[in-house]
RODREN-292892 format. One record per atom (N, C-alpha, C): residue in one letter; x, y, z. Coordinates in steps of 0.001 Angstrom, whole numbers, plus 524288, in hexadecimal, padded with zeros to 5 digits. Atoms other than C-alpha are relative to their C-alpha. Example, Ala and Ser with C-alpha at 12.3 -4.5 7.8 and 13.67 -1.06 7.14 Angstrom:
! residues 2
a8037A7FB5A80000
a8300C7EE6C81E78
a80384804B080000
s7FCCC7FB5A7FFC4
s835667FBDC81BE4
s7FCFE80442802DA
! end
This chain:
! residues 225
x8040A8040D8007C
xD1B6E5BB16AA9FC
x7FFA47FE2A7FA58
x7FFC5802A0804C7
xD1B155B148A9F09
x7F99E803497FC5B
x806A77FD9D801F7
xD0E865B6ACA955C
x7FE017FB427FE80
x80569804077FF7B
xD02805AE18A9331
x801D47FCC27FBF2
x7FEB88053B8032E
xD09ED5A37EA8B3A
x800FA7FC6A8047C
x7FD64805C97FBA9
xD0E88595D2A90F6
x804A8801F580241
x7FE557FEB77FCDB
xD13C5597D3A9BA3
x8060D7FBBC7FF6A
x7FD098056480093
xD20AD58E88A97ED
x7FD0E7FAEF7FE9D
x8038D8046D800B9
xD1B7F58106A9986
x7FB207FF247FE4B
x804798013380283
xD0ED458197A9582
x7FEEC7FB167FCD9
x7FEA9803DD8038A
xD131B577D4A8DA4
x7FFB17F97F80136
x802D28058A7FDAD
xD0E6356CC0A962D
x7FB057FFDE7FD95
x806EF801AB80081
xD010456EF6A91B9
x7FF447FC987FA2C
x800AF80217803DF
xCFC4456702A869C
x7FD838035D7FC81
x802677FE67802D3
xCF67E5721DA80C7
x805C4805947FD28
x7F8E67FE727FFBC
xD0411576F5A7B48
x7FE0F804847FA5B
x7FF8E7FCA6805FB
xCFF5C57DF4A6DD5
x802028066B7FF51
x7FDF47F90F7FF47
xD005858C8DA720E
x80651800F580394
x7FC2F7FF837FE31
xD0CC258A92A78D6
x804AD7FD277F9A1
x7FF2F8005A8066E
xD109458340A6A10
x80087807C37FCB0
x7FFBA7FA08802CE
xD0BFF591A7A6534
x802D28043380189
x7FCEB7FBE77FDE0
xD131759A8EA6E8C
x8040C7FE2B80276
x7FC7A804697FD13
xD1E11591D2A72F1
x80524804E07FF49
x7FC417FB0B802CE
xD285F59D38A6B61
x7FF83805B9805CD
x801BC7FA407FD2E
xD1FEE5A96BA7504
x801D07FB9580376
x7FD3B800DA7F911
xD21195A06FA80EC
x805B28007F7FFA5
x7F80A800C37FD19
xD2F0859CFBA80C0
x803BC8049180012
x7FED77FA937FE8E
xD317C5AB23A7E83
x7FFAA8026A803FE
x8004B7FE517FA44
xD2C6D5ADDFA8C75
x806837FFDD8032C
x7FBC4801427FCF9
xD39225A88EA91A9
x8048A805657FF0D
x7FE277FBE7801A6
xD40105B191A8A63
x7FFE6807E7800F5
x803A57FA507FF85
xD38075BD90A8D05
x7FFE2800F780696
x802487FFAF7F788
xD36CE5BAD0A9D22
x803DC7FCCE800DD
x7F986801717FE51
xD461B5B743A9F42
x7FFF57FE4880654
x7FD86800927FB2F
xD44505B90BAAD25
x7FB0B7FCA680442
x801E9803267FE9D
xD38835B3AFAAF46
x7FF007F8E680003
x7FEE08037C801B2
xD3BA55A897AA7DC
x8039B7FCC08022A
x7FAA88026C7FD50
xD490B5A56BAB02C
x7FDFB8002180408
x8016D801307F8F8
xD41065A7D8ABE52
x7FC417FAE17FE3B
x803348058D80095
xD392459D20ABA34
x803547FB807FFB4
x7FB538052A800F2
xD448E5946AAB42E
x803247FFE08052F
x7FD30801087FA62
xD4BB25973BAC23E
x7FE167FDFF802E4
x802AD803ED7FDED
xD407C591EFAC93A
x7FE517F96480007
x7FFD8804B28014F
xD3E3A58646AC133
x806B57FE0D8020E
x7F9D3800347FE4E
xD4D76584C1AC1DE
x7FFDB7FE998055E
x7FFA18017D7FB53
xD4DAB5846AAD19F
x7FD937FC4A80150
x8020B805427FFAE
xD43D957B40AD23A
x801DA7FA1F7FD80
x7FDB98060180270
xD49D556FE2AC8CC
x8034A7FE9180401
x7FBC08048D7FDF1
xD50BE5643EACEC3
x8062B800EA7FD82
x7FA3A7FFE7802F4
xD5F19564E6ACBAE
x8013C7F9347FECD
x7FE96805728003C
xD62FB558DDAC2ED
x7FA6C7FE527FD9B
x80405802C480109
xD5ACA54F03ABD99
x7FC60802097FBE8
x802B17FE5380519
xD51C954E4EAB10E
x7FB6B802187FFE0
x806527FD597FFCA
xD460A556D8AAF4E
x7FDBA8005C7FB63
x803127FF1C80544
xD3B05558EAAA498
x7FD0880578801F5
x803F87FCB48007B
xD34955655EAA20F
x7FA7C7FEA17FD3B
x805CC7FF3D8019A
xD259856419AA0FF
x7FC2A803F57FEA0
x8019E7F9EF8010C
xD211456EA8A9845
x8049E803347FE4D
x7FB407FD2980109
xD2DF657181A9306
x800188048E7FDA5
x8001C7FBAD8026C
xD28B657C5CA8B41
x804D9801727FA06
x7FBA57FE2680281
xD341F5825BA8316
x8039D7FF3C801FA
x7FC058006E7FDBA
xD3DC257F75A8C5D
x8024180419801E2
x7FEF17FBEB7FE09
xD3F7A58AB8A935F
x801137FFA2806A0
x7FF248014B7F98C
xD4088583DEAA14C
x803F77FBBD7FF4C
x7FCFA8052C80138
xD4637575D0A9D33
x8058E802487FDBC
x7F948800208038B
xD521457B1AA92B6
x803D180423806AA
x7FD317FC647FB24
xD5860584DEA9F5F
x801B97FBCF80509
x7FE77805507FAE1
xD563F5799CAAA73
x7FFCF7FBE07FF80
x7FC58803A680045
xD5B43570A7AA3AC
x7FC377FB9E8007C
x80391802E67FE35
xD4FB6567D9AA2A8
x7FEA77FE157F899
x7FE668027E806B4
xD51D055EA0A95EC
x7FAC17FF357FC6A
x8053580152801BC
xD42C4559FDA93AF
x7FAAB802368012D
x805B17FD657FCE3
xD358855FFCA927B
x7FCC67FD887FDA8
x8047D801F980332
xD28DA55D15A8DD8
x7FC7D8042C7FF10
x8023B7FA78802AC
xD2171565E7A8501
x7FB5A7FE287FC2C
x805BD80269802CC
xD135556514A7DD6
x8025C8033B7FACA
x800B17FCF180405
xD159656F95A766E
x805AA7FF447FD45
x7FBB880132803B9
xD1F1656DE6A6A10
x80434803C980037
x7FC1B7F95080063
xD246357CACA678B
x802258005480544
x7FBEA800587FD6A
xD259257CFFA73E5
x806E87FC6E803A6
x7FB80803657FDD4
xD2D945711EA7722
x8043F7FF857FD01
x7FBC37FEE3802D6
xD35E2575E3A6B0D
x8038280351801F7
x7FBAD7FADB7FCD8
xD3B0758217A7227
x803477FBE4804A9
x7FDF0802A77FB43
xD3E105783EA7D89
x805B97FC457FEC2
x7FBA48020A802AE
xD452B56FDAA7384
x80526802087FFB8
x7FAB67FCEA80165
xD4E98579D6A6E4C
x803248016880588
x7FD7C800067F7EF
xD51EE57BD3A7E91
x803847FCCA7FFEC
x7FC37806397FE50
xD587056E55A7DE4
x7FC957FDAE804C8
x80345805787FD6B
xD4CAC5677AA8461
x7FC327FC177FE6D
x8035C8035980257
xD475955B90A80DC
x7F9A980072801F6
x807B9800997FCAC
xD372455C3EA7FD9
x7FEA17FC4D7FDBB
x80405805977FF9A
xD2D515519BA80EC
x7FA96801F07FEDE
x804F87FE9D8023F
xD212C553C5A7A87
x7FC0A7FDD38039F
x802FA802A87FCFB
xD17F355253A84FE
x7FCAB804578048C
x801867FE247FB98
xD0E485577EA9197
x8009E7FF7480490
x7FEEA803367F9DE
xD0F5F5564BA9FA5
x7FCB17FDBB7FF64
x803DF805BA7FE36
xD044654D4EAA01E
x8015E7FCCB7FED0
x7FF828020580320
xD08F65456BA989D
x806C77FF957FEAE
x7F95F7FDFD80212
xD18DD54680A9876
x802CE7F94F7FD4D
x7FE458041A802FB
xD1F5953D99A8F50
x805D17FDA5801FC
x7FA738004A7FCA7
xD2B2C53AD1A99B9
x7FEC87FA48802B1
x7FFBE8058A7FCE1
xD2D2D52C92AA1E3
x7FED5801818050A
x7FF907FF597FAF0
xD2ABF52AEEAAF1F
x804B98013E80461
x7FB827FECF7FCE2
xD33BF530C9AB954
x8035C8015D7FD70
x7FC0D7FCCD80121
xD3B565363FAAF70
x80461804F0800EB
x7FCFE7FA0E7FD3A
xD4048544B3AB51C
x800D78001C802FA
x7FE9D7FC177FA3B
xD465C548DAAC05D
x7FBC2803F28016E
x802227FD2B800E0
xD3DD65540AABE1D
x7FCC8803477FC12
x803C97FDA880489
xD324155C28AB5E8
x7FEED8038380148
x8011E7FA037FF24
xD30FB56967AB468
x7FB298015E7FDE5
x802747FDB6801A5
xD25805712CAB0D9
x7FEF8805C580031
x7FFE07F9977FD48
xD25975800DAAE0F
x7FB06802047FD70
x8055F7FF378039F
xD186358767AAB80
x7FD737FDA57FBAB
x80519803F780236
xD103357B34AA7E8
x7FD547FE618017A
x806CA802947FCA5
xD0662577DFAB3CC
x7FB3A802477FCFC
x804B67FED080295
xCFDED5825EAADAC
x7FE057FF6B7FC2E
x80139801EF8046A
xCFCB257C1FAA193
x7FEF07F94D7FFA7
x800FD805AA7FF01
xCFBF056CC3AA540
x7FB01800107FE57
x805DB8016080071
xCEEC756773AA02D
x7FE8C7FD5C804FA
x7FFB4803847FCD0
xCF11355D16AAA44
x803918014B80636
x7FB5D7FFF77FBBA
xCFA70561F2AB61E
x7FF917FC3280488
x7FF75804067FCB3
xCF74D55501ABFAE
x8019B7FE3D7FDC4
x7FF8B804C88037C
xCF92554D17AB2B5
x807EA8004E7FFAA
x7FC897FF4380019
xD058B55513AB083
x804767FE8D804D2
x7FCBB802537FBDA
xD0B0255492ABD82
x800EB7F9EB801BB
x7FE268061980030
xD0AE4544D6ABE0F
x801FF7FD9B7FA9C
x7FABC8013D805A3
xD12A15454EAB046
x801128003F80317
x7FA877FE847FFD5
xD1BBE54CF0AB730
x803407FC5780514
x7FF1F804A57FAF0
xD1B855431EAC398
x802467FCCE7FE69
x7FCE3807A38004A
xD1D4653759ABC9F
x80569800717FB3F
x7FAE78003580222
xD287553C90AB306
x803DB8008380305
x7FCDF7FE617FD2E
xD303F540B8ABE90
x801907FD008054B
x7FD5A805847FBEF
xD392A53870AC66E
x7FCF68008680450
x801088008F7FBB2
xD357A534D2AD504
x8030C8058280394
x7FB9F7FAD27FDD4
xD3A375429CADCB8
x80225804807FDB8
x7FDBC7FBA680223
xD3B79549E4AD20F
x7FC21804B280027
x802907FBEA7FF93
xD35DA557BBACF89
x7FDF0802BD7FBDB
x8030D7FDA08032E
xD2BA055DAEAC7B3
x8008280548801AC
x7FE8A7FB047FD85
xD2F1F56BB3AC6CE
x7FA91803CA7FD08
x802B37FCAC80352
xD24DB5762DAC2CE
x7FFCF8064F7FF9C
x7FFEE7FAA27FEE4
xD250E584C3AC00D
x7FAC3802597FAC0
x8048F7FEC580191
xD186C58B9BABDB5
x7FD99804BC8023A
x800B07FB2E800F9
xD11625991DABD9F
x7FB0E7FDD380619
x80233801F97FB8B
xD09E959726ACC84
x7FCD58038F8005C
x805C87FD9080133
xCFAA559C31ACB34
x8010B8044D80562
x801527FA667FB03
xCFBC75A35DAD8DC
x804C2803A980099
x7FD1E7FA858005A
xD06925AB6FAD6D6
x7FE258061C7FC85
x8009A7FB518014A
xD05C15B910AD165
x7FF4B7FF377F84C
x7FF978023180742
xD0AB55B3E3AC26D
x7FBCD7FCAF7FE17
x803DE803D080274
xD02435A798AC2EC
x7FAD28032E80041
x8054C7FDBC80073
xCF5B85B01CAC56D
x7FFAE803957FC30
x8019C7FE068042E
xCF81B5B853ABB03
x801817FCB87FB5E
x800CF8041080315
xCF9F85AD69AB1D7
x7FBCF7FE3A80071
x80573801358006C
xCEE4C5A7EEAB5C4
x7FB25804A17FD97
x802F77FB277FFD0
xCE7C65B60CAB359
x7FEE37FEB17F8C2
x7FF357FE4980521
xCECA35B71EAA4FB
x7FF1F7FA057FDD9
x7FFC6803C980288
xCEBA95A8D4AA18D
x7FB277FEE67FBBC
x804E97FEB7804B3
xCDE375AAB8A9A4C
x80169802E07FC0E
x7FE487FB9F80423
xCE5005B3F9A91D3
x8040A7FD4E7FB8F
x7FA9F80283801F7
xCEF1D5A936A8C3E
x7FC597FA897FD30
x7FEBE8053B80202
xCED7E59E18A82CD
x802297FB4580324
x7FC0A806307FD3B
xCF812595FFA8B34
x7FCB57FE518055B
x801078000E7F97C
xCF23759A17A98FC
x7FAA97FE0A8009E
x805BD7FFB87FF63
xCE46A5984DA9695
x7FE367FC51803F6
x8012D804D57FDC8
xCE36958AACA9ACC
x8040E7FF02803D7
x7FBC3800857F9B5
xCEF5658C0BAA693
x7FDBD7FE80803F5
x8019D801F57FC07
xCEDCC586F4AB220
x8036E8023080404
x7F9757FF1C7FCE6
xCF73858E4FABB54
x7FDA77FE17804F2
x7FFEE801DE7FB14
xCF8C2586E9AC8E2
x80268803F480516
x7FDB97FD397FA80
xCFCC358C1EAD73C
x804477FC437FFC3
x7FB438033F7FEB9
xD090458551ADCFD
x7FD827FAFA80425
x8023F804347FBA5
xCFE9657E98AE7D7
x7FDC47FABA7F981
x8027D8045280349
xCF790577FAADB8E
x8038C7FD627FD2A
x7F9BB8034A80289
xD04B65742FAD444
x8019B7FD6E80370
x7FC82802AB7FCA5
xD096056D3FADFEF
x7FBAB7FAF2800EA
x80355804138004C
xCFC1356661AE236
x7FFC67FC537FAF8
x7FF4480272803E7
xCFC7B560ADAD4B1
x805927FD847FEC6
x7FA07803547FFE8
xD0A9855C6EAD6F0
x800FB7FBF180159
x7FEFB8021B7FACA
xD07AD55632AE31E
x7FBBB7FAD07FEA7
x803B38041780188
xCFB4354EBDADD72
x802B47FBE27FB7C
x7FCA58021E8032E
xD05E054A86AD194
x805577FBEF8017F
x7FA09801CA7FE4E
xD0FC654572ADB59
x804B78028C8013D
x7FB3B7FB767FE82
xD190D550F5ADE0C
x7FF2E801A9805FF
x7FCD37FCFB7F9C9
xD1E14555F8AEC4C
x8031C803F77FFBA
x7FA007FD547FF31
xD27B855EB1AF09C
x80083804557FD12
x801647FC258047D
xD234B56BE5AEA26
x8046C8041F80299
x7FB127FBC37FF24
xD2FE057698AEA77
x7FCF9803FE7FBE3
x800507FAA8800F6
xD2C43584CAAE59D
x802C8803A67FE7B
x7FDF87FA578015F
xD320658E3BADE19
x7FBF0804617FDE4
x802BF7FB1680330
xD2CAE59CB6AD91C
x801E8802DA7FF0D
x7FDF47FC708038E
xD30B25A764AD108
x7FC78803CC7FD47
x8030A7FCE680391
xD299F5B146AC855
x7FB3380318804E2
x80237800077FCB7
xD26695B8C0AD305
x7FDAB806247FF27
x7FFC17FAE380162
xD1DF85C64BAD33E
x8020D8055E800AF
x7FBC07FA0F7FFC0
xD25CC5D212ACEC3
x803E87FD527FF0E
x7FBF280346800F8
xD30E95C811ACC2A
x801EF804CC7F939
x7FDEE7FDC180541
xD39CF5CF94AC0A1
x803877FBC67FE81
x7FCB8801E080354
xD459B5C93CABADC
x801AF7FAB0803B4
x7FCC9805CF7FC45
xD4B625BFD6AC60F
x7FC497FD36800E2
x80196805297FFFE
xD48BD5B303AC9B8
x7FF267FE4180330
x801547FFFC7FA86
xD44725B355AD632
x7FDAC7FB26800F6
x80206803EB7FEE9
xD41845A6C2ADBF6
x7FEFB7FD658048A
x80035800D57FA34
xD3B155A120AE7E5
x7FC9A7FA3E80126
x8009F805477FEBB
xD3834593F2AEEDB
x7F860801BE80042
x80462800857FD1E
xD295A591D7AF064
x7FBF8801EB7FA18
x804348002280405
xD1C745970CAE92C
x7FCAB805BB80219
x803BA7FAF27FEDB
xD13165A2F3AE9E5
x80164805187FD5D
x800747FA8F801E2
xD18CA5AE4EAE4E3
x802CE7FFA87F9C3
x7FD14801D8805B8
xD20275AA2AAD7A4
x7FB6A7FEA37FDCB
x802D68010A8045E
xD19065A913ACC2D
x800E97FB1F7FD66
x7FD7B80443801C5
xD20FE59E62AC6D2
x8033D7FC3180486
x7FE62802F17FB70
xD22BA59279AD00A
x8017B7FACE7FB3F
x7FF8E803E580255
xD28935877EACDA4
x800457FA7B80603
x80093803F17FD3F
xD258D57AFAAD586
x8028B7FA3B7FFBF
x7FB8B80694801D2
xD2D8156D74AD773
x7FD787FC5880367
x8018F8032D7FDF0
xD27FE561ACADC0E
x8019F7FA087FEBD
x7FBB3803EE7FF62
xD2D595540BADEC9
x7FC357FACA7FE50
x802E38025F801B9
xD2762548B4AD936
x800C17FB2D804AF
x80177805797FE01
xD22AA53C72AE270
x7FEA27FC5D7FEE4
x80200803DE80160
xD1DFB53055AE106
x7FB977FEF3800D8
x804E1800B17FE6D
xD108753156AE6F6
x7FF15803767FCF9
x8034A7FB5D80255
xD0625537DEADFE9
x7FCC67FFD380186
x8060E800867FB7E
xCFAB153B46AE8F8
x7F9F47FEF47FAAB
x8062E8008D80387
xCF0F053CBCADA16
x803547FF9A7FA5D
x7FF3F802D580679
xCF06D53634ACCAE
x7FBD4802887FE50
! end
């Protein structure tokens, strides 16, 4: 289990300063939790589209984007969108609310542990709508409140600088806020499962993984503005 720093992404939030200060300790996590670090990157991984251009939202350090091959992110925080740099990925100084990208630009947009940090996550999710072609897919992987992991994250999050103000979601409320943004077509992965040791165990669906990652297809109707 990652410890009570930003969880990766965090780095959507506009309140970026302590992830500025510990940007060095986070990106050391990766390092330190090898295997938890790769069952996660295998999940994200199965879920991407093959082909076609994507942006990471919340690029962090580049610890998801430089591996899958994912050229552009967007990052609040400086330090950290320096580590992301030296990766070989271009960052964009910017928030999801707010993303400094064209319309219909991507094939696809990733986000890895940054719902619980969004100031805005409706505001965010209709960035990520209207940067992303007609059909394409908003992918997300995130620490899911009713599993075993997300409830003790929620437990300890009073105890953290980063967590204080988190917001961790279920997979029912991430899908409703997708669906109110214009997204369909929700596919399921999970991983980080309890008692899980070194492998990378991975399974279609939601409930018992700690770490889910969700894909959803962008439409043209949006039932709420």
């Amino acid at each position: 289990m990652r410890p009570l720093l930003p969880v990766r992404q965090p780095s959507i939030m506009t309140k970026a300063t302590p992830f500025d200060e510990h940007a060095t300790e986070y990106d050391s996590w990766f390092d330190e939790n090898r295997a938890l670090y790769h069952a996660e990157l295998a999940a994200v991984r199965d879920m991407l589209p093959i082909g076609g251009q994507g942006v990471e939202i919340g690029v962090g350090t580049g610890r998801f984007a430089a591996p899958l091959g994912i050229a552009i992110g967007v990052e609040p925080s400086p330090v950290m969108a320096e580590f992301a740099r030296k990766r070989g990925v271009t960052v964009l100084e910017g928030v999801a609310e707010a993303l400094p990208l064209a319309d219909g630009a991507f094939d696809f947009a990733l986000m890895v542990t940054v719902v619980c940090f969004l100031d805005d996550i409706s505001l965010a999710f209709r960035e990520a709508h209207r940067i992303i072609r007609s059909r394409g897919s908003l992918v997300i992987g995130f620490i899911d409140r009713e599993s075993e992991l997300g409830q003790r994250y929620h437990r300890k999050k009073k105890q953290s600088s980063f967590y204080r103000e988190a917001t961790f979601y279920s997979v029912a409320e991430l899908e409703a806020h997708l669906t109110r943004a214009g997204f369909a077509d929700f596919t399921c992965r999970q991983t980080l499962f309890p008692g899980q040791g070194g492998d990378r165990k991975l399974e279609k669906g939601h409930g018992r993984g700690g770490f889910v990652v969700v894909r959803a297809i962008k439409i043209e109707e949006v039932r709420e503005r």
